[in-house]
C-alpha positions as CSV (number, residue, x, y, z in Angstrom):
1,X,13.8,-13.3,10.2
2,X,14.5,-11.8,6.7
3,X,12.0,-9.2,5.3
4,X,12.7,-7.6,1.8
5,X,11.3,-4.3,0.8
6,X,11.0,-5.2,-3.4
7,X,10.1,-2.1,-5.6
8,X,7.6,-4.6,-7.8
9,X,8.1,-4.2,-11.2
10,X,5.0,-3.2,-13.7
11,X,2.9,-6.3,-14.6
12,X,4.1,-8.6,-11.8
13,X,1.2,-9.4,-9.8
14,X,1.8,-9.6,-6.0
15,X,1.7,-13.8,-5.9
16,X,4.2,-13.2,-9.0
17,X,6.8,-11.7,-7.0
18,X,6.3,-14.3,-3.9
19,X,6.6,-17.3,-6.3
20,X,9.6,-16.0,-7.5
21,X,10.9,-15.3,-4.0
22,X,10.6,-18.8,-3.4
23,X,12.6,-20.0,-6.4
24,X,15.2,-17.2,-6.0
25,X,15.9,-18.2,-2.4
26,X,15.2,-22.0,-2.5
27,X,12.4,-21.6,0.7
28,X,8.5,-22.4,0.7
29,X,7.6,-19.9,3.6
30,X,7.3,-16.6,1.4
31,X,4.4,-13.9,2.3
32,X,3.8,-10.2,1.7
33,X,2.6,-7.3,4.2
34,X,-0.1,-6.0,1.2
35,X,-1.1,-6.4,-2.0
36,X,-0.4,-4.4,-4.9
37,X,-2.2,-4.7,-8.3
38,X,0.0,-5.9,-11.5
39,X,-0.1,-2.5,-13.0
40,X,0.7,-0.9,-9.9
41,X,4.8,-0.7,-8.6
42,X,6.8,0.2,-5.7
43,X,6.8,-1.2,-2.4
44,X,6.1,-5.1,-1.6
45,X,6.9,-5.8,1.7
46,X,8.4,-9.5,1.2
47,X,8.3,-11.9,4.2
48,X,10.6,-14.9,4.5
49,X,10.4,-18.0,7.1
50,X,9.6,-16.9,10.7
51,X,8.9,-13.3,9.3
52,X,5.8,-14.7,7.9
53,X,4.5,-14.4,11.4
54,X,5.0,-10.8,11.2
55,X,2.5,-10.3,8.2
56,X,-0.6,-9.6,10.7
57,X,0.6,-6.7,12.4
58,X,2.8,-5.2,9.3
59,X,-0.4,-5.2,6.8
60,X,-2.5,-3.0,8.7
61,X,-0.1,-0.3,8.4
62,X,-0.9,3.0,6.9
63,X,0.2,3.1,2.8
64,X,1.6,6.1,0.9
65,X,0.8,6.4,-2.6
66,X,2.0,8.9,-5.6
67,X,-1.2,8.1,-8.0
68,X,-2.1,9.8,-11.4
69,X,-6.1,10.2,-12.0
70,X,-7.4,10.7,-15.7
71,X,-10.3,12.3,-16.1
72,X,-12.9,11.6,-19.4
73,X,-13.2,8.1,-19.2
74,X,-13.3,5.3,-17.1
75,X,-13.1,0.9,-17.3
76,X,-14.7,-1.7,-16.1
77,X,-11.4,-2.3,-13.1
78,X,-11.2,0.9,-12.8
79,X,-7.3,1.4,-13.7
80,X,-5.5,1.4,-17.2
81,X,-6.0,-2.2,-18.0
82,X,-8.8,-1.3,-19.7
83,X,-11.0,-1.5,-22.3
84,X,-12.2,1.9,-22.0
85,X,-16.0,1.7,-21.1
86,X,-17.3,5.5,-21.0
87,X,-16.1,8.4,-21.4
88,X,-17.1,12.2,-21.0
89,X,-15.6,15.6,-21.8
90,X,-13.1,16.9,-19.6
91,X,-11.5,19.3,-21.3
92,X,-12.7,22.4,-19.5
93,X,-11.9,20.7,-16.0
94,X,-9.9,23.0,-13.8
95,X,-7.2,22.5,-11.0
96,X,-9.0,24.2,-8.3
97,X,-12.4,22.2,-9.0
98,X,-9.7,18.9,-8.3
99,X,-8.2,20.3,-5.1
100,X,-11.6,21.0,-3.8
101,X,-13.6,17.8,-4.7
102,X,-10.0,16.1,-3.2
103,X,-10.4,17.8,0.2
104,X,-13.4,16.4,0.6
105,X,-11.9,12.6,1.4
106,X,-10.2,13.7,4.4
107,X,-13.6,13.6,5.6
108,X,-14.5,10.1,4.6
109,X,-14.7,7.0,6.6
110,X,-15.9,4.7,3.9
111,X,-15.9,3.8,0.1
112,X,-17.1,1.3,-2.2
113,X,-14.4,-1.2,-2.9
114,X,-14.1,-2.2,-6.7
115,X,-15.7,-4.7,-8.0
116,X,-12.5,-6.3,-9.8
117,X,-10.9,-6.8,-6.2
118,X,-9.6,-10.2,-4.3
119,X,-12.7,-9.5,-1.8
120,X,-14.6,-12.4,-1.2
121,X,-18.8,-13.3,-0.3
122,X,-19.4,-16.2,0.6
123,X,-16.7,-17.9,-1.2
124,X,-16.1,-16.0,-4.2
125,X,-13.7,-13.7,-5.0
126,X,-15.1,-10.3,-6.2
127,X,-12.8,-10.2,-9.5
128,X,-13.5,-14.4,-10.4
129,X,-17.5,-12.9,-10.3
130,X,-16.7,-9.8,-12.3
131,X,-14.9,-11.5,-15.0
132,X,-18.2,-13.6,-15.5
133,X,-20.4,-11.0,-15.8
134,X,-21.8,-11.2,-12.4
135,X,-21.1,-8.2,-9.7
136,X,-21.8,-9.6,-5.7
137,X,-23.3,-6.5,-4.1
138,X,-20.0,-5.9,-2.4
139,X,-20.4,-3.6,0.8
140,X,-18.8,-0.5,1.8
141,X,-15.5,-0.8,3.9
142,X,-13.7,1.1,6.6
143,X,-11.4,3.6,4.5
144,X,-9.4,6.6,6.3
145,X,-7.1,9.4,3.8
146,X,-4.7,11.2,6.1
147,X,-2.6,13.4,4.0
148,X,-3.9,14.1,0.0
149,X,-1.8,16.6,-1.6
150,X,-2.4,18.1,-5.4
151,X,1.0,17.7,-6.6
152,X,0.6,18.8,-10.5
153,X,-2.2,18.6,-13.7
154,X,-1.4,18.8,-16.9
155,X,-3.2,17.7,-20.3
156,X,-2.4,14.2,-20.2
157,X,-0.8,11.9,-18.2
158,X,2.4,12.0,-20.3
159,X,3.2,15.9,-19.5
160,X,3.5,14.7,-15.9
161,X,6.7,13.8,-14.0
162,X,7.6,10.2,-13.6
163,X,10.5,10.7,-11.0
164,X,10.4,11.5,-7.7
165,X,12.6,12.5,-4.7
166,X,12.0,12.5,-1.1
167,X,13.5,15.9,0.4
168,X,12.5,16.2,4.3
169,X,10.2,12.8,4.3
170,X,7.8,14.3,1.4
171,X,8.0,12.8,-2.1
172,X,8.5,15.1,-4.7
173,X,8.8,15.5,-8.5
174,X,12.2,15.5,-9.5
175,X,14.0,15.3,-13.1
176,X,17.1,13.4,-11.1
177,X,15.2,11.5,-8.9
178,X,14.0,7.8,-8.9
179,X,11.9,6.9,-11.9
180,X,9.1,4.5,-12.5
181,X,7.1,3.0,-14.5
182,X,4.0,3.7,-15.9
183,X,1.3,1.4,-17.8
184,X,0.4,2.2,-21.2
185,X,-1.8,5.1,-21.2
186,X,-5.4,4.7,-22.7
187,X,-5.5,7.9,-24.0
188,X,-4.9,12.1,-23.8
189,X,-6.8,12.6,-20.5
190,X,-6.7,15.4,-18.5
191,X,-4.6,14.0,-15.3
192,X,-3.6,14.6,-11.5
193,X,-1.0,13.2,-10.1
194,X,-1.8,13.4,-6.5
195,X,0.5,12.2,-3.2
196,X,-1.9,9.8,-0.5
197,X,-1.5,8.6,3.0
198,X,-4.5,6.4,3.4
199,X,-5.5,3.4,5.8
200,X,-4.9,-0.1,5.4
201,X,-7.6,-1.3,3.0
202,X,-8.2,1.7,1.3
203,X,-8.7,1.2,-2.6
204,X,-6.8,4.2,-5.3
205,X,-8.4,3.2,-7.6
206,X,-12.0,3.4,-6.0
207,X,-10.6,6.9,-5.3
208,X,-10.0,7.8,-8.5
209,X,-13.6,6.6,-9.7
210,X,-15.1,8.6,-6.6
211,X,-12.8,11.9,-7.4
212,X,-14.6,11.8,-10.8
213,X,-17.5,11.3,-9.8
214,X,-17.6,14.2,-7.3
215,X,-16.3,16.4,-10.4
216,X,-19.5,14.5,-12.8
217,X,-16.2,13.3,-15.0
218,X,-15.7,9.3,-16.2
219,X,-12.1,8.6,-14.4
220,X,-10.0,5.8,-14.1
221,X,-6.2,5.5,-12.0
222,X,-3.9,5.7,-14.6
223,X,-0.7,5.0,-12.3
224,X,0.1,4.3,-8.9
225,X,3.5,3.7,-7.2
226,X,3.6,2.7,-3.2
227,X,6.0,4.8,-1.9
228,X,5.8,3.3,1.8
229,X,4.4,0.3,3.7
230,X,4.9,-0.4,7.7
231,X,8.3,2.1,8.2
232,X,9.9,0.8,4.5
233,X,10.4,3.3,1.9
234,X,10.7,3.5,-1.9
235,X,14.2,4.8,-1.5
236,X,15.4,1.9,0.6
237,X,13.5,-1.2,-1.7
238,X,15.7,-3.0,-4.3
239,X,14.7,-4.7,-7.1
240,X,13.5,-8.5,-7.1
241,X,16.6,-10.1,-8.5
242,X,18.7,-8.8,-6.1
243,X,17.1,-10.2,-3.1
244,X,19.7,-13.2,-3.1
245,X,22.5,-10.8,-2.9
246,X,21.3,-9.0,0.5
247,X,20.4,-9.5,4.1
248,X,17.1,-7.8,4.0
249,X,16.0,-6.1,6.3
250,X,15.2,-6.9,10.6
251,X,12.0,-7.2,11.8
252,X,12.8,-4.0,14.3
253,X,13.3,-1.6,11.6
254,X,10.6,-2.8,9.8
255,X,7.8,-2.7,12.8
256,X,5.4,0.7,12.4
257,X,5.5,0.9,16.3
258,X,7.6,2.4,19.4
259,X,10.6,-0.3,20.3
260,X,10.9,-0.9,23.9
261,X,14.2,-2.2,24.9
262,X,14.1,-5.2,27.8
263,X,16.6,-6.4,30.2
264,X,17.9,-10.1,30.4
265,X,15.3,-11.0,33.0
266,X,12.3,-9.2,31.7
267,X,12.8,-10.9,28.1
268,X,12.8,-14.7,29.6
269,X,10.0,-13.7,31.6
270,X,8.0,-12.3,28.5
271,X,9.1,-15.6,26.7
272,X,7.3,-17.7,29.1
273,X,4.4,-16.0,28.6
274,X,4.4,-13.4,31.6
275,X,3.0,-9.7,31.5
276,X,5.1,-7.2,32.7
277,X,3.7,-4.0,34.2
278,X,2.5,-1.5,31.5
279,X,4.3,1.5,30.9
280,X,3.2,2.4,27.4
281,X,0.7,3.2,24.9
282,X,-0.5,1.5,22.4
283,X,1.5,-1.0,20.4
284,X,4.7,-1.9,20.9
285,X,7.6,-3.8,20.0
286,X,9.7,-5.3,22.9
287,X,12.9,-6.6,22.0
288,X,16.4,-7.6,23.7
289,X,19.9,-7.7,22.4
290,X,18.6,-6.6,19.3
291,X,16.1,-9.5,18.8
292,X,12.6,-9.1,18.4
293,X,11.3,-11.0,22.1
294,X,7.2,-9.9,21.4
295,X,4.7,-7.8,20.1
296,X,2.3,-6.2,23.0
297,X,-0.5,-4.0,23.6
298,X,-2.0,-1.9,26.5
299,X,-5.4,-3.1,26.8
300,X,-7.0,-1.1,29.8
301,X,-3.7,-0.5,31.4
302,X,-3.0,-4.7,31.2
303,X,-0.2,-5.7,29.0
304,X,-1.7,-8.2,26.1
305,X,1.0,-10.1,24.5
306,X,0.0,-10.1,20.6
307,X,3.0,-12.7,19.6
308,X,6.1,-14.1,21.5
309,X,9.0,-15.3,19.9
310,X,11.5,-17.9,21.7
């Protein structure tokens, strides 16, 4: 059950990087736990054969983010593809105004997705509509930000770090540390880079357009790397050409939920479809000899099994 955690290169778009998968290792069943957007890089959790199965429960995990907000103008998909569409003086904006228009989305519980997104109503795709012209009314969704941290502002996005370490879990700007890549910038804007923990679903780059409109600024995201997805990590993914030359990794390390460990005769039991008694919370993984058996779920004290695998 091979999964892959791929730091996706600038430009690749997420279906890029599963076609490819498919010609590097010679296999049809390819998925992925999550998009990312073609300007955006880091981690694409890559699923291969029966770890396709796994795509339901690993893509409503929570995402971590280290994303760069320009202030002073803004474009029509809201990131640095561009063209520039307005723009507004930000020169006099201020680091403390940022941190405390910022605070304020720990409060929110939902956002405006963008109109240039793979959404769809009734049938069509919110980008296919925007390209044309047309804009389909999309709703507001379910969004959640956990942790938002102010991590440095500068000038322009260019006076910012572009490499990162993680030093007790937290990412961190660091001259030796991994470096990525950034799209071309669209101009000397004032920027934030900022680290997020946000809920599955949640849009950066309809954050950046809502942080500048809480500060009256045009804004657009300017760069975005996924530092984690499910319990995979920037420092752990690989690049997409290697993927033939390694393992990947098991479904149990990648699973964002408690592993419960089953004896011989509780596994064949769970196989056949039997619930056990429930002595958890939650989600869980149950597994035996090191092989994923199910995934489960108290519901009301009753064990409900999500998936089984024989």
């Amino acid at each position: 059950m091979p999964i892959f955690n791929i730091n996706k290169a600038l430009g690749l778009s997420s279906h890029d990087v599963v076609s490819r998968t498919r010609r590097l290792l010679n296999t049809k069943k390819v998925g992925h736990a999550g998009t990312l957007d073609p300007l955006a890089t880091g981690v694409l959790v890559i699923l291969v054969d029966e770890a396709t199965k796994l795509s339901q429960f690993l893509i409503g995990s929570d995402k971590h983010y280290l994303a760069y907000v320009s202030f002073g103008a803004s474009t029509p998909t809201l990131d640095a593809e561009g063209p520039i569409e307005k723009t507004s003086d930000a020169s006099k904006l201020r680091i403390q105004d940022i941190e405390i228009a910022a605070q304020k989305f720990l409060e929110l519980k939902e956002q405006l997705p963008p109109n240039y997104s793979a959404i769809k109503k009734a049938g069509v795709k919110a980008y296919d509509a925007a390209r044309r012209g047309e804009s389909l009314d999309l709703p507001k969704r379910a969004v959640a930000y956990y942790e938002l941290r102010l991590l440095d502002f500068a000038a322009n996005r260019d006076l910012l770090a572009n490499s990162f370490s993680k030093t007790d879990g937290v990412w961190q700007t660091d001259n030796n540390g991994i470096q990525i890549d950034l799209p071309t910038s669209l101009g000397n804007q004032p920027t934030a880079l900022f680290h997020l923990k946000v809920k599955a679903g949640t849009y950066i780059r309809s954050f950046a357009r809502d942080l500048g409109l809480e500060l009256k600024q045009e804004a657009h995201l300017s760069g975005l790397v996924r530092t984690k997805a499910a319990s995979l990590e920037l420092d752990d993914s690989i690049r997409l050409e290697q993927m033939p030359n390694t393992s990947g990794q098991t479904a149990i390390s990648t699973l964002p939920y408690p592993i419960i460990e089953l004896d011989a005769e509780k596994a064949r039991r769970i196989k056949l479809g039997q619930r056990l008694k429930v002595d958890f919370e939650g989600r869980v993984g149950l597994v035996h000899n090191n092989e994923l058996v199910a995934i489960a779920e108290n519901i009301n004290d009753k064990m409900k099994l999500l998936r089984v695998w024989n």
